[in-house]
VEXGULUM-107548 format. One record per atom (N, C-alpha, C): residue number from 1; residue in three letters; chain; atom name; x, y, z. Coordinates in Angstrom, 2 decimals. Layout:
// VEXGULUM-107548
<node num="NUM" residu="Ala" chaine="A" atome="CA" u="X" v="Y" w="Z"/>
...
// end
This chain:
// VEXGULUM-107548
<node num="1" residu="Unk" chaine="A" atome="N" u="0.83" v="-1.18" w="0.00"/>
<node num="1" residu="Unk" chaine="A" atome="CA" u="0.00" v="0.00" w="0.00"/>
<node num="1" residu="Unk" chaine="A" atome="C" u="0.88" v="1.25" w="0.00"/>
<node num="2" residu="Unk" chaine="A" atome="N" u="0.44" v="2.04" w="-0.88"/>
<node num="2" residu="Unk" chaine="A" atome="CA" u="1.64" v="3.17" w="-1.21"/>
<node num="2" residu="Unk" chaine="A" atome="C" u="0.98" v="4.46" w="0.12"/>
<node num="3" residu="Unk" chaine="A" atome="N" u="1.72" v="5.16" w="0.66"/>
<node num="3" residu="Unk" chaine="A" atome="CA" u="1.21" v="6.26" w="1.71"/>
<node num="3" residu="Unk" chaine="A" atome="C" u="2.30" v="7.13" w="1.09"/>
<node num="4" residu="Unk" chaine="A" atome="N" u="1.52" v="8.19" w="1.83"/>
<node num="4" residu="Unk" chaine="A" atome="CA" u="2.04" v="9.76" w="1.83"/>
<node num="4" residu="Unk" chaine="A" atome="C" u="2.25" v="10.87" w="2.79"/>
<node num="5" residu="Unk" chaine="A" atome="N" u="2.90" v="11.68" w="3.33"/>
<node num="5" residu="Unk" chaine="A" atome="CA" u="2.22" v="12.46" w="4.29"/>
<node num="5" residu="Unk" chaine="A" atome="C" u="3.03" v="14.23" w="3.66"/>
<node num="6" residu="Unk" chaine="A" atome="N" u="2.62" v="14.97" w="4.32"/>
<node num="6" residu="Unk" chaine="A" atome="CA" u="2.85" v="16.07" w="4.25"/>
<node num="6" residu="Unk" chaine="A" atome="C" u="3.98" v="16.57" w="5.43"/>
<node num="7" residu="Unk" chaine="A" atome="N" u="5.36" v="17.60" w="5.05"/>
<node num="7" residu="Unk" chaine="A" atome="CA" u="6.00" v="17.86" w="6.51"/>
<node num="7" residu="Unk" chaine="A" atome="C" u="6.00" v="19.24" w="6.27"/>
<node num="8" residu="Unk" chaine="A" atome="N" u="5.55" v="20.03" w="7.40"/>
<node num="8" residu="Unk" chaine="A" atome="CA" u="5.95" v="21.68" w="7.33"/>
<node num="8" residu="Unk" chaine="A" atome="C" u="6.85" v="21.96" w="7.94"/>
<node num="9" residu="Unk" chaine="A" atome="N" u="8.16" v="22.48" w="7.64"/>
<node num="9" residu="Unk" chaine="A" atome="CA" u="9.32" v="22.56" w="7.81"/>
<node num="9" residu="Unk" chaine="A" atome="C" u="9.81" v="24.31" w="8.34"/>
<node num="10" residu="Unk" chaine="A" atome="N" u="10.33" v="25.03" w="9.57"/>
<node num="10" residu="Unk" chaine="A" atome="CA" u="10.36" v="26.12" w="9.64"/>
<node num="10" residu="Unk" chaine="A" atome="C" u="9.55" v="26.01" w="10.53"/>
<node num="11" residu="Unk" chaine="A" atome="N" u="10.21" v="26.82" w="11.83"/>
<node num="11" residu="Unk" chaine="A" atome="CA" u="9.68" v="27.45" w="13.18"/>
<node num="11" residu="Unk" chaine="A" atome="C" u="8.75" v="28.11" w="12.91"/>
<node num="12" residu="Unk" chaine="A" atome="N" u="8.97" v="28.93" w="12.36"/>
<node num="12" residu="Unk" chaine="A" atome="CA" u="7.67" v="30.20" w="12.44"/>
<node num="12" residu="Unk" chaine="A" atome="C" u="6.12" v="29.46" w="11.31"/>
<node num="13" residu="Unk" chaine="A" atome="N" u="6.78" v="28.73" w="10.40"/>
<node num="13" residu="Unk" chaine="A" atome="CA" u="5.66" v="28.08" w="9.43"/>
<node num="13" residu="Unk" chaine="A" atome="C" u="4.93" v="27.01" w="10.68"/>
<node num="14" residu="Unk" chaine="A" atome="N" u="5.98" v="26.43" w="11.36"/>
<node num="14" residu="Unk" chaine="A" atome="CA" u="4.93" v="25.42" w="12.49"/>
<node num="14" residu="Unk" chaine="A" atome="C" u="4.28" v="26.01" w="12.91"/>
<node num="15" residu="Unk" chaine="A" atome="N" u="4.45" v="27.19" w="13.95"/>
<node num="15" residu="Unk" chaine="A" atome="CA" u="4.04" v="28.34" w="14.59"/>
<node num="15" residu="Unk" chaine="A" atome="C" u="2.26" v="28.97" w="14.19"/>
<node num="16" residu="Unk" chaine="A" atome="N" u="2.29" v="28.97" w="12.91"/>
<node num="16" residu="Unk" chaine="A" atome="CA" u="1.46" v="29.39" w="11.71"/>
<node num="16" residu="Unk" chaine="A" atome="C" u="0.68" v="28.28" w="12.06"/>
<node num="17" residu="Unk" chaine="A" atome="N" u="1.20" v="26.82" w="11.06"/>
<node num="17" residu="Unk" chaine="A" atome="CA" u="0.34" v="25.99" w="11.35"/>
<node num="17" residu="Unk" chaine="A" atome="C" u="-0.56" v="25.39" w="12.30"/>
<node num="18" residu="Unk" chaine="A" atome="N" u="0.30" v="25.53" w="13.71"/>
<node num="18" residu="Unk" chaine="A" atome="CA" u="-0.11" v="24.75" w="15.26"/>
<node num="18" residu="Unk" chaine="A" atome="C" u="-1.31" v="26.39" w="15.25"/>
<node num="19" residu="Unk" chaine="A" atome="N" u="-1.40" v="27.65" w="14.79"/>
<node num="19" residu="Unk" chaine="A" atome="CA" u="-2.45" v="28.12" w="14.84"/>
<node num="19" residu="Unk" chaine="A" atome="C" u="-3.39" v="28.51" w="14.06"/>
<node num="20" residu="Unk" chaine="A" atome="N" u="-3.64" v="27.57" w="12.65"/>
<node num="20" residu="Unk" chaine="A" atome="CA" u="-4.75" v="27.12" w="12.27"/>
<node num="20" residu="Unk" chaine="A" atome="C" u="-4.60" v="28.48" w="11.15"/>
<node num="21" residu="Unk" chaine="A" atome="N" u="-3.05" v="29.24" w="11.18"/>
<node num="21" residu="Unk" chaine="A" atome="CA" u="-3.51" v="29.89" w="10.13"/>
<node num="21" residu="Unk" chaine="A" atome="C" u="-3.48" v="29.31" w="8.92"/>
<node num="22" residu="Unk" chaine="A" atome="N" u="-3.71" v="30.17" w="7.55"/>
<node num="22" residu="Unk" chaine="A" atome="CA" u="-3.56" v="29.98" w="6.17"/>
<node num="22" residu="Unk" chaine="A" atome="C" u="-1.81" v="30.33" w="5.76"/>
<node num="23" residu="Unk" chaine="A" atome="N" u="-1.98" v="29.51" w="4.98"/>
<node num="23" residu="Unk" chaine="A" atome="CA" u="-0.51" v="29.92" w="4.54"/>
<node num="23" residu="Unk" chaine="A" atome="C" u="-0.82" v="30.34" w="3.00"/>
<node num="24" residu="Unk" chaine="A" atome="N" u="0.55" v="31.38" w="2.81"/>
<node num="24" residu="Unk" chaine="A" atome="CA" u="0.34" v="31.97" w="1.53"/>
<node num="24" residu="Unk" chaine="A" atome="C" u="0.98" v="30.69" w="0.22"/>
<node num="25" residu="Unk" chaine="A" atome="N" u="1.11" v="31.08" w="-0.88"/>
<node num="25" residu="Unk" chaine="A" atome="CA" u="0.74" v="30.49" w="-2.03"/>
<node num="25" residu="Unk" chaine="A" atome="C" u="3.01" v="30.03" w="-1.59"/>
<node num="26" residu="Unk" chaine="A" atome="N" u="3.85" v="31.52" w="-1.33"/>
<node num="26" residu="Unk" chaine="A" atome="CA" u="4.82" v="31.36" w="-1.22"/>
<node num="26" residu="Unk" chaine="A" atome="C" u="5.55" v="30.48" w="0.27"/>
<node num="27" residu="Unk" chaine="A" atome="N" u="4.37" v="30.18" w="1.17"/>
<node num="27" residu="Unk" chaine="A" atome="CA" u="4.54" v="29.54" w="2.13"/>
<node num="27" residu="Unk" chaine="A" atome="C" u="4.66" v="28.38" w="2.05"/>
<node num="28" residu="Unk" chaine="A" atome="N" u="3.65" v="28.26" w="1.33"/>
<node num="28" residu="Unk" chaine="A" atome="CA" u="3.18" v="26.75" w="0.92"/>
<node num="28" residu="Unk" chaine="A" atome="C" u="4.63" v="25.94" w="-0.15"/>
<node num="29" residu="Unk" chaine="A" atome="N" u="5.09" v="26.60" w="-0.87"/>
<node num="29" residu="Unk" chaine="A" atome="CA" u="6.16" v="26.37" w="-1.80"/>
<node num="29" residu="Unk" chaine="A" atome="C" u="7.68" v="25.86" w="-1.18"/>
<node num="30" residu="Unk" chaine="A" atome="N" u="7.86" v="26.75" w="-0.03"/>
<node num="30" residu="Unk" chaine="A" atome="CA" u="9.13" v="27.00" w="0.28"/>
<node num="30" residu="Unk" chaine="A" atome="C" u="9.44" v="26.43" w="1.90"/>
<node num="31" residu="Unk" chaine="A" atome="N" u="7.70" v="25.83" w="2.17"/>
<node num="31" residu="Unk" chaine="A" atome="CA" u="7.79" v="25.05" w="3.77"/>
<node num="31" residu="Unk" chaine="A" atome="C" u="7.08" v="24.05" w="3.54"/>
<node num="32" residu="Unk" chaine="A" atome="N" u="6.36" v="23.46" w="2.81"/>
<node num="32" residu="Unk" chaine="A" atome="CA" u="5.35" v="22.27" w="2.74"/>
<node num="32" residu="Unk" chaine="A" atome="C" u="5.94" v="21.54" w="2.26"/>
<node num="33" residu="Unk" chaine="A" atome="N" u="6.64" v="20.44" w="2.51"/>
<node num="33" residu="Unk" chaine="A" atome="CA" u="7.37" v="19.55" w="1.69"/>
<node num="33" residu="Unk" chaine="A" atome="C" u="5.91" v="18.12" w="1.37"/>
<node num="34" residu="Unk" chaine="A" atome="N" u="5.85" v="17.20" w="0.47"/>
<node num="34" residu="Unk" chaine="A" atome="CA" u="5.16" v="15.88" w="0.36"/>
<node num="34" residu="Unk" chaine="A" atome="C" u="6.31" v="14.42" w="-0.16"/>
<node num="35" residu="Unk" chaine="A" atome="N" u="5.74" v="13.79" w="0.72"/>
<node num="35" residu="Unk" chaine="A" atome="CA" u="7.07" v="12.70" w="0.72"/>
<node num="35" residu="Unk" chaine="A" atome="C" u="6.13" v="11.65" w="0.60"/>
<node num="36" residu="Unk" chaine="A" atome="N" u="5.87" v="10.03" w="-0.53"/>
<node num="36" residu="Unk" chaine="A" atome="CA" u="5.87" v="9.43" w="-0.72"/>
<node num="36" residu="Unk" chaine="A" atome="C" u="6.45" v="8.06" w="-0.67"/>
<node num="37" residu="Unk" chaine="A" atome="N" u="5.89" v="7.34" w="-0.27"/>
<node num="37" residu="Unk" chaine="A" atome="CA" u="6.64" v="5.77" w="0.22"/>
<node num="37" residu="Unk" chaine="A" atome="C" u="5.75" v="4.57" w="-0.08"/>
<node num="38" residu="Unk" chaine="A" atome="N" u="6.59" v="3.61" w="-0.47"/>
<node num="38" residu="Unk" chaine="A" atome="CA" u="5.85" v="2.43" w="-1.16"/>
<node num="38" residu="Unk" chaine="A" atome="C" u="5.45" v="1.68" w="0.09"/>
<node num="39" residu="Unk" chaine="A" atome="N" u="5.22" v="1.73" w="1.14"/>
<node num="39" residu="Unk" chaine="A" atome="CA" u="4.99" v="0.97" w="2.07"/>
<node num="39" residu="Unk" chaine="A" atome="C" u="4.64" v="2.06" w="3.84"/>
<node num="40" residu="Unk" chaine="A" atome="N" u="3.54" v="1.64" w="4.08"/>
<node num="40" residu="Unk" chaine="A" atome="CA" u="3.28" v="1.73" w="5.53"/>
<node num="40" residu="Unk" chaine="A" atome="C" u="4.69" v="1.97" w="6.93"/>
<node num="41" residu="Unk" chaine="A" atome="N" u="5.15" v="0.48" w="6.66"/>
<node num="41" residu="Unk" chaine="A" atome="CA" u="6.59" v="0.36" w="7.48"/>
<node num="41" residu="Unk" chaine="A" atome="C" u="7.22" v="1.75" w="7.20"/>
<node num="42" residu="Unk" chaine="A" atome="N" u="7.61" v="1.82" w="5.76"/>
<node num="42" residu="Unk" chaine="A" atome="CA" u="8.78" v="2.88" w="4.99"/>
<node num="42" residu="Unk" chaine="A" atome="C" u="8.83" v="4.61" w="5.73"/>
<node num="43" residu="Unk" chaine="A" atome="N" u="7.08" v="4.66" w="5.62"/>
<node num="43" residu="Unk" chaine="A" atome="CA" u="6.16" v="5.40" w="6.03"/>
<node num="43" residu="Unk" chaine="A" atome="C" u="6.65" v="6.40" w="7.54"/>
<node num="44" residu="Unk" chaine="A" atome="N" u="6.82" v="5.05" w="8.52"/>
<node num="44" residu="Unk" chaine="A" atome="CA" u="6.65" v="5.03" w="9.46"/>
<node num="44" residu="Unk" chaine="A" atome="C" u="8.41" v="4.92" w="10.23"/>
<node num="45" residu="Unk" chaine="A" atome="N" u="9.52" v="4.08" w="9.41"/>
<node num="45" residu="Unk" chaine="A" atome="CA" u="10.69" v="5.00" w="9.54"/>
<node num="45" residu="Unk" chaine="A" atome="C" u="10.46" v="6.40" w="9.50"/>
<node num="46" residu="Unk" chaine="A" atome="N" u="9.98" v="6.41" w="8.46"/>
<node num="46" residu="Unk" chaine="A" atome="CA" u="10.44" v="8.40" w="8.24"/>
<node num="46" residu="Unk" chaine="A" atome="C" u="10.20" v="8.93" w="9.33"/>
<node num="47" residu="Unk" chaine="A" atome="N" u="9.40" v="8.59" w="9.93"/>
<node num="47" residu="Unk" chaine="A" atome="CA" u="8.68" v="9.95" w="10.67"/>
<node num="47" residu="Unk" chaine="A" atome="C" u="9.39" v="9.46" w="12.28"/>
<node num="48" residu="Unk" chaine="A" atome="N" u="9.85" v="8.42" w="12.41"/>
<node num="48" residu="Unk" chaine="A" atome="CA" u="10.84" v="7.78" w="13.18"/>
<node num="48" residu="Unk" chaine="A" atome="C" u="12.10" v="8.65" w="13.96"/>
<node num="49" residu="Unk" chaine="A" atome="N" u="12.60" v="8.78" w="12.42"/>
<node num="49" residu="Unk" chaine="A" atome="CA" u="13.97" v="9.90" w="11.72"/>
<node num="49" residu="Unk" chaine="A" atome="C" u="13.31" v="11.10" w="12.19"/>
<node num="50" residu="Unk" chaine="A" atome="N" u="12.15" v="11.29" w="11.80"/>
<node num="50" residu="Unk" chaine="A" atome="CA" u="12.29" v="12.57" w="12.02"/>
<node num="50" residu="Unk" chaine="A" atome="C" u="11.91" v="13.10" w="13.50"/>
<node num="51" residu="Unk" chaine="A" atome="N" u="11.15" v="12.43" w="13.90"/>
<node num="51" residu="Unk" chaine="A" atome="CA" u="11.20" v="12.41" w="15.42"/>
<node num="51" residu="Unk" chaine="A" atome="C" u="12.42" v="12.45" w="16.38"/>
<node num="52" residu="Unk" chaine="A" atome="N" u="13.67" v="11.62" w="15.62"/>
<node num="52" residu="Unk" chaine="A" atome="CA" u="14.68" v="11.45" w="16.48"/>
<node num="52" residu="Unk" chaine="A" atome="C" u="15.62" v="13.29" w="16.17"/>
<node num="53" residu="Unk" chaine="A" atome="N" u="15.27" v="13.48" w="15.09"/>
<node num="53" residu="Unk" chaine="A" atome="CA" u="15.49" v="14.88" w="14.99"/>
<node num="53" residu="Unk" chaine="A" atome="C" u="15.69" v="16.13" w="15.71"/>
<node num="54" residu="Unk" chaine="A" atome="N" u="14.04" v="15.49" w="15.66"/>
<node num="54" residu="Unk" chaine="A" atome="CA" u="13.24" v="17.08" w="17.00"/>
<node num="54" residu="Unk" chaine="A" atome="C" u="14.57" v="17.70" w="17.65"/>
<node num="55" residu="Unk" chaine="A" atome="N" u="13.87" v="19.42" w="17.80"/>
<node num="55" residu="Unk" chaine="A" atome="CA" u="14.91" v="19.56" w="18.75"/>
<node num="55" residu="Unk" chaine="A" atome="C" u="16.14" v="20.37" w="17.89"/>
<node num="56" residu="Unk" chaine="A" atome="N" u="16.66" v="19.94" w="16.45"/>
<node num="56" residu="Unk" chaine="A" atome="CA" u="17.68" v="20.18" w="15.53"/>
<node num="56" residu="Unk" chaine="A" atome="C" u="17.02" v="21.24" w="14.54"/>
<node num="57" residu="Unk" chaine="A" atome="N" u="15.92" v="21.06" w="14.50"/>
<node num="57" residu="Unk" chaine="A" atome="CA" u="15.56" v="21.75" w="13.68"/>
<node num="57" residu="Unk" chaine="A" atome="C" u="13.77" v="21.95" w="13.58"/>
<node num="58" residu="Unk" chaine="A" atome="N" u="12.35" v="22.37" w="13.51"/>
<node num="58" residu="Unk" chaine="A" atome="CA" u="11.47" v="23.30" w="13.30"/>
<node num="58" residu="Unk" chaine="A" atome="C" u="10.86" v="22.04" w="12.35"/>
<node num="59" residu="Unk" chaine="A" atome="N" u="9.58" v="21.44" w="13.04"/>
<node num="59" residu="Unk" chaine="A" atome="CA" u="8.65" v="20.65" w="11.65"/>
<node num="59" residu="Unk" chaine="A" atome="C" u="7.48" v="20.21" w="12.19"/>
<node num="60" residu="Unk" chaine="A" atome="N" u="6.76" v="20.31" w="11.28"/>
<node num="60" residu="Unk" chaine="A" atome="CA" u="4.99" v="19.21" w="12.16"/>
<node num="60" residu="Unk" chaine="A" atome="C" u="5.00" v="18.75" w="11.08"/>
<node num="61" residu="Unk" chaine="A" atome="N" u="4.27" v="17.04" w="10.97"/>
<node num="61" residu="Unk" chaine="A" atome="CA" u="3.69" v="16.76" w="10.10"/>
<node num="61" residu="Unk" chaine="A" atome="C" u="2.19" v="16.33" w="9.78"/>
<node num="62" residu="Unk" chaine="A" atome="N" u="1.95" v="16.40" w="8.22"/>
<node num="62" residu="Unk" chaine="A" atome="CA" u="0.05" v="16.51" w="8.28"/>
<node num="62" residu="Unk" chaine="A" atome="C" u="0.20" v="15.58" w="7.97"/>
<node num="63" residu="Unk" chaine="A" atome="N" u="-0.64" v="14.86" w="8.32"/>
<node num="63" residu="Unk" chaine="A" atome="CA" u="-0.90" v="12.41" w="7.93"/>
<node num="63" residu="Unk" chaine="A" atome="C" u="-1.58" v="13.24" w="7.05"/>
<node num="64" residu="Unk" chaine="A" atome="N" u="-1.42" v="12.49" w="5.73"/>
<node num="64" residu="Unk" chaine="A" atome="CA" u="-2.43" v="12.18" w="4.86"/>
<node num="64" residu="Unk" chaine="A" atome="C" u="-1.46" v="10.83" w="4.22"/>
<node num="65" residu="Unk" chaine="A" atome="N" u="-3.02" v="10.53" w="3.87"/>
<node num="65" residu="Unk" chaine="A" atome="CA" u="-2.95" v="8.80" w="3.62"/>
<node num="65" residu="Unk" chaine="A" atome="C" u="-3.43" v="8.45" w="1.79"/>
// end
């Protein structure tokens, strides 16, 4: 099963996001990354990694499936 999720990348873009604002057209471009994976497991490293991260650097991510 192929998954997907969305990562917003940037303090102040989390900041934005964790308050439900809108982001502009150039926000969206230059902080919204979409990352694709052939597998659930694959999926679920990533966000693993990026968890072990935290802390280094500014990110939330949106599940979409």
């Amino acid at each position: 099963m192929k998954c997907s999720l969305k990562v917003i990348f940037g303090k102040e873009a989390v900041i934005k996001y964790e308050s439900a604002d809108s982001f502009t057209l150039d926000e969206v471009i230059n902080n919204v990354k979409e990352f694709h994976f052939e597998t659930k497991a694959k999926k679920n490293a990533f966000i693993r990694g990026m968890e072990i991260s935290n802390g280094w650097t500014e990110y939330a991510i949106v599940e979409q499936e």
